[in-house]
DRENDO-1510 file (C-alpha; in Angstrom, 1 decimal, always signed):
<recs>
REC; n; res; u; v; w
REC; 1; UNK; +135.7; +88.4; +63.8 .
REC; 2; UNK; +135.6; +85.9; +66.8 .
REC; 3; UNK; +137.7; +87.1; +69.6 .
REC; 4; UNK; +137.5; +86.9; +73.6 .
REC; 5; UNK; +135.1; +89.5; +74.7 .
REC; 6; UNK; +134.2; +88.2; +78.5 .
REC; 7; UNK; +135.6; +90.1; +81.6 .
REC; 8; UNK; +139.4; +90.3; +81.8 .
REC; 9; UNK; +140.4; +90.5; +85.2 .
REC; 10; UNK; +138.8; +87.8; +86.0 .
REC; 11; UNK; +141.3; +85.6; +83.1 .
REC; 12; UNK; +144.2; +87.9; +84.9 .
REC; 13; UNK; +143.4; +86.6; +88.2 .
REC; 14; UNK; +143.0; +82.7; +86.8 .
REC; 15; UNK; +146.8; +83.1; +85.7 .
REC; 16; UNK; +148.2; +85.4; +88.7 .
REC; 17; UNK; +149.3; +88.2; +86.5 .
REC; 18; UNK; +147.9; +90.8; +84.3 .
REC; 19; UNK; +148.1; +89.6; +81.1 .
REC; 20; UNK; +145.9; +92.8; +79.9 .
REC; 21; UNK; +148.0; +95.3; +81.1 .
REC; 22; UNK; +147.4; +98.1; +83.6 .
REC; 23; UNK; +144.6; +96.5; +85.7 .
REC; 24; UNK; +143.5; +98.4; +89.0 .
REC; 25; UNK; +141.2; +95.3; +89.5 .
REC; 26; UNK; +143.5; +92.8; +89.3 .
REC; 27; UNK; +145.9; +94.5; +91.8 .
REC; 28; UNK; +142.8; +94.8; +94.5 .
REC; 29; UNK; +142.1; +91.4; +93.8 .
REC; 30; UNK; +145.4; +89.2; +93.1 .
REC; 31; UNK; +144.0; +86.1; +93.4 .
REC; 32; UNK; +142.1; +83.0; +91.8 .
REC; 33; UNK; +138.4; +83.8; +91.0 .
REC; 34; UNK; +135.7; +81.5; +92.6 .
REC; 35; UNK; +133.4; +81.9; +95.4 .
REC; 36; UNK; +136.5; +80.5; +98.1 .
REC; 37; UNK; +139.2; +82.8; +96.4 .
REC; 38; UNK; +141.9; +83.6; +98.7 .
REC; 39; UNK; +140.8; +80.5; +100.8 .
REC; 40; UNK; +140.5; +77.7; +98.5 .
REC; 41; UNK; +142.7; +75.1; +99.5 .
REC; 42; UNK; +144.5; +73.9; +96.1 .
REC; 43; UNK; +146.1; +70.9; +95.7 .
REC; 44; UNK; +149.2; +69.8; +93.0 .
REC; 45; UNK; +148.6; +70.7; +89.2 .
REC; 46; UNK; +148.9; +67.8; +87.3 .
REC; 47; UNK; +151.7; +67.9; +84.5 .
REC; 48; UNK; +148.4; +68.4; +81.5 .
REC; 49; UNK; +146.9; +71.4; +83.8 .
REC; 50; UNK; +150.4; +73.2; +83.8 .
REC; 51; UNK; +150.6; +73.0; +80.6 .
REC; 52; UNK; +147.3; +73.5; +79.3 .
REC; 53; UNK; +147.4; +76.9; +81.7 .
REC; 54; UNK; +150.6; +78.0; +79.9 .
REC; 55; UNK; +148.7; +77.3; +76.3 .
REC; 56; UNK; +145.9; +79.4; +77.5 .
REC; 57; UNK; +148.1; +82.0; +78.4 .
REC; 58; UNK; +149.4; +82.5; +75.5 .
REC; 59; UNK; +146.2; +82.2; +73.5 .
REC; 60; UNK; +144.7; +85.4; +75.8 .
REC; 61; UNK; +147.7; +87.7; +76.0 .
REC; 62; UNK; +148.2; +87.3; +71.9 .
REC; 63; UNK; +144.3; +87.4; +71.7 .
REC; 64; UNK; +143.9; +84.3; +69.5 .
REC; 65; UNK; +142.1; +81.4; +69.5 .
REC; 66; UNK; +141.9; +77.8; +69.8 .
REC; 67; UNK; +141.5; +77.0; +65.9 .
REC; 68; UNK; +144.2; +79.8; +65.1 .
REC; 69; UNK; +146.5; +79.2; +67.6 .
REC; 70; UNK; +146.8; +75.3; +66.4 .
REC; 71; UNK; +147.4; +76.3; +62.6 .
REC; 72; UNK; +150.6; +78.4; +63.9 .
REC; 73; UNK; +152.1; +75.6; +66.2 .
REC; 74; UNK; +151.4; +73.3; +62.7 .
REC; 75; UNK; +152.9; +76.0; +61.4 .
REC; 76; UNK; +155.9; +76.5; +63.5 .
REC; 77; UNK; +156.4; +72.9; +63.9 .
REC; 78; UNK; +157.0; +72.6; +59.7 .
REC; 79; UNK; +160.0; +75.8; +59.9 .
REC; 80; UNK; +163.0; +75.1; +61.3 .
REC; 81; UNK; +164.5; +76.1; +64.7 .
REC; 82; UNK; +163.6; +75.2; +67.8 .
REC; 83; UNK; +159.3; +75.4; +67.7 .
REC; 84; UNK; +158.3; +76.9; +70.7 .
REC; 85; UNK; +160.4; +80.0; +70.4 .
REC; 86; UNK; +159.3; +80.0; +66.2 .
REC; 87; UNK; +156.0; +79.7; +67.7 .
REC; 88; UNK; +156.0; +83.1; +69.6 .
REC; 89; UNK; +157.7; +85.2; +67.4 .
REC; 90; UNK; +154.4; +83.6; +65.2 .
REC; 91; UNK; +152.5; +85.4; +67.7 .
REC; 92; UNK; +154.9; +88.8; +67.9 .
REC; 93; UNK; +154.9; +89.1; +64.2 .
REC; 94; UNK; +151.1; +89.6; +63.9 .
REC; 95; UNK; +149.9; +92.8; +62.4 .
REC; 96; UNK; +147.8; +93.8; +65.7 .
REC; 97; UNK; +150.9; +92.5; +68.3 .
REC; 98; UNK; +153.3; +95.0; +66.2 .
REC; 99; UNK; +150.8; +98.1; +66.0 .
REC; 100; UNK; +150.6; +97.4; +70.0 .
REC; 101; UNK; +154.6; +97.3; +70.2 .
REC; 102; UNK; +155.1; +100.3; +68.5 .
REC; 103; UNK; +152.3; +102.4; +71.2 .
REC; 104; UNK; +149.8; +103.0; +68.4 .
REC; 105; UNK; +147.4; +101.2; +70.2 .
REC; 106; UNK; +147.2; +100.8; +74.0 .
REC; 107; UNK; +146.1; +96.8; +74.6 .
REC; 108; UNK; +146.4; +94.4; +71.8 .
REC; 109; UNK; +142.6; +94.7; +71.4 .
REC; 110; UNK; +142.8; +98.1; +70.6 .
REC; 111; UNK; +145.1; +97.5; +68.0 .
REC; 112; UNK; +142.9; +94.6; +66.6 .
REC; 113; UNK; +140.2; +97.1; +66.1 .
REC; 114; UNK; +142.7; +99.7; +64.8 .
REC; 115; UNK; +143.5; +97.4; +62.1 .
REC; 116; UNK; +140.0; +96.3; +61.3 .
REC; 117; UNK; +139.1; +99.4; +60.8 .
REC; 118; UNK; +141.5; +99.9; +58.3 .
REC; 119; UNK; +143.4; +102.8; +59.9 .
REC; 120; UNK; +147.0; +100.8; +59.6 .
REC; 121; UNK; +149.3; +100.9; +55.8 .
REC; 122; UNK; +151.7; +97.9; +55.7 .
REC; 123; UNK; +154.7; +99.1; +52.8 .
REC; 124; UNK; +152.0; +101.9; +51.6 .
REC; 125; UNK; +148.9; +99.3; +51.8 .
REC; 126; UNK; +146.0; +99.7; +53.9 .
REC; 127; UNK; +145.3; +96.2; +55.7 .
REC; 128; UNK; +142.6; +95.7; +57.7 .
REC; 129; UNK; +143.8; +91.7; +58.7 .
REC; 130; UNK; +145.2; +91.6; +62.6 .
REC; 131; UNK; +146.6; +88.5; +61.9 .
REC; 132; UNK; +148.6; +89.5; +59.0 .
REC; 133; UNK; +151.9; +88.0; +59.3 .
REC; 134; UNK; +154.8; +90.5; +58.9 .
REC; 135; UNK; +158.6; +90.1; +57.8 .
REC; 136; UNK; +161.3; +91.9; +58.5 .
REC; 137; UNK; +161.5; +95.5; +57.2 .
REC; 138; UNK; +157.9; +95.7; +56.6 .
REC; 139; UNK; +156.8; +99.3; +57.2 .
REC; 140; UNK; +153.7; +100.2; +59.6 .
REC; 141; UNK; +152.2; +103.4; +59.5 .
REC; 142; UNK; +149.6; +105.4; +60.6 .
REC; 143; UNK; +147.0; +106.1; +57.4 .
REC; 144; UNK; +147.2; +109.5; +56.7 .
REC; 145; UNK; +143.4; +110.2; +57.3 .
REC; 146; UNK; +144.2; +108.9; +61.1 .
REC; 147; UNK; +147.2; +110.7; +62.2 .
REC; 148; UNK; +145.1; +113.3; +64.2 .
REC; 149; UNK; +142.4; +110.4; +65.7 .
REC; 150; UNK; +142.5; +111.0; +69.8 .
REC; 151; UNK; +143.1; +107.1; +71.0 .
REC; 152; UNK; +145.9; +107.1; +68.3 .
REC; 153; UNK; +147.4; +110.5; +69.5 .
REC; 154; UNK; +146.9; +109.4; +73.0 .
REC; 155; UNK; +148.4; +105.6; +73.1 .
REC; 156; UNK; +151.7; +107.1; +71.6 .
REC; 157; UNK; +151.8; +109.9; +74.2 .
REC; 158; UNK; +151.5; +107.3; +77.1 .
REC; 159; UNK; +154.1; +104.7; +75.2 .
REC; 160; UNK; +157.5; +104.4; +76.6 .
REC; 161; UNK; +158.3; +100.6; +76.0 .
REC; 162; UNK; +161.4; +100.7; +73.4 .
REC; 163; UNK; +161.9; +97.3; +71.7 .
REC; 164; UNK; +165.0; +96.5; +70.0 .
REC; 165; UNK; +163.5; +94.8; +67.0 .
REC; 166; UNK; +161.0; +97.7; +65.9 .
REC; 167; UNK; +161.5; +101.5; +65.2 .
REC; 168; UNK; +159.4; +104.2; +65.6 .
REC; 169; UNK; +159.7; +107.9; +64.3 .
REC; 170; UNK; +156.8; +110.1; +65.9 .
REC; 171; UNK; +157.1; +112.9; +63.2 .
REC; 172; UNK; +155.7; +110.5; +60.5 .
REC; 173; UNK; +154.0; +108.1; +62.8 .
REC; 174; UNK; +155.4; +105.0; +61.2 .
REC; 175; UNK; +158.1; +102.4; +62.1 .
REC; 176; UNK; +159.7; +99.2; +60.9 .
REC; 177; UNK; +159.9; +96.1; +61.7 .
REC; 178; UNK; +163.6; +95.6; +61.9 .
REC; 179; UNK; +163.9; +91.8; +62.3 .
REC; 180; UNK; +162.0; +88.8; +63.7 .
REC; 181; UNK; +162.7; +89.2; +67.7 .
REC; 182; UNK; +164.9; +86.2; +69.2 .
REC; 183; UNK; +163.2; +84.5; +72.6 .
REC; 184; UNK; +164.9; +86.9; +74.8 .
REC; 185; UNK; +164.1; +89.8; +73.6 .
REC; 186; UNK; +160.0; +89.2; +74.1 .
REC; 187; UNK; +158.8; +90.3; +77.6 .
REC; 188; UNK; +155.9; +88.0; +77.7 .
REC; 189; UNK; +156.1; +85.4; +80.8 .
REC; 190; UNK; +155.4; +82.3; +79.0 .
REC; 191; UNK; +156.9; +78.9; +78.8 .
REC; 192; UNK; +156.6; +77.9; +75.5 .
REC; 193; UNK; +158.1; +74.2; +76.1 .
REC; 194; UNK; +154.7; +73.4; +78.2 .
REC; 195; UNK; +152.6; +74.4; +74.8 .
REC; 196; UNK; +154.5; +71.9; +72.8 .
REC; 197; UNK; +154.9; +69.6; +75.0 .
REC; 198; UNK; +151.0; +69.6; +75.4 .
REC; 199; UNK; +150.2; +69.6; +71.5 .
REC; 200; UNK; +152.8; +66.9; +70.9 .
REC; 201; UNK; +151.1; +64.0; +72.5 .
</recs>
């Protein structure tokens, strides 16, 4: 399954924030890799390197890439509303981003693998595909087998993020996904317009 596997502060520190999380290194060090660093005189980003920063932003917090990440623009492009915003709720309504929202899982990565590995039930349905797309009221469970596994049992003892378009009951380590979540109501610091102003010319 092709993923980004290199060192992730070093991405957090290209972008200025920690995109992965918790990231002692990246608080140390906030600032652009490169042998100058701090000290690197840095001129004006052209209007194409703002935007193609934003577009790689997105493509590392979500954790997908280049070839993926085009077929859901095309994607968002074709349904109707305004595209960037269709475009991240794309993103949020992944499989892997939802088992990460609800605290199974503590990084998106982790979740990835979770699902591979087939340890996540969609409506009573093992499915081992991150990418799965999910509509609203879709179930997400726990499969029974790995209620008691230590990273699972862990994550959801760490978790205290509460979003308004998923719920979560502990008891029977499953929750829903309520509705599609509108632009405001996703936490990620990304400016969508810059990704379709860059795929649209």
């Amino acid at each position: 399954m092709a993923r980004y596997t290199g060192p992730k502060t070093k991405i957090a520190r290209k972008f200025g924030e920690a995109i992965y999380g918790d990231d002692k290194a990246f608080e140390k060090r906030n600032y652009p890799p490169g042998q100058h660093g701090i000290n690197k005189r840095r001129g004006k980003k052209s209007e194409y390197a703002v935007q193609l920063m934003e577009k790689q932003k997105a493509k590392y917090t979500y954790g997908i890439l280049e070839k993926q990440f085009r077929n859901m623009f095309k994607k968002a492009t074709a349904a109707p509303g305004i595209t960037g915003e269709v475009l991240l709720q794309l993103c949020e309504s992944r499989l892997d981003n939802v088992v990460y929202r609800m605290g199974i899982a503590p990084s998106r990565s982790g979740a990835r693998q979770l699902v591979s590995h087939r340890h996540i039930t969609v409506n009573g349905e093992i499915v081992n595909v991150p990418s799965y797309q999910l509509k609203a009221g879709d179930v997400v469970a726990v499969r029974e087998k790995s209620k008691s596994l230590e990273t699972i049992l862990n994550s959801l003892a760490n978790s205290s993020e509460v979003y308004e378009w998923i719920t979560w009951n502990s008891e029977t380590k499953q929750g829903t996904y309520v509705s599609v979540p509108a632009r405001v109501q996703i936490p990620e610091n990304i400016n969508e317009q810059f990704i379709v102003e860059l795929y649209s010319k």
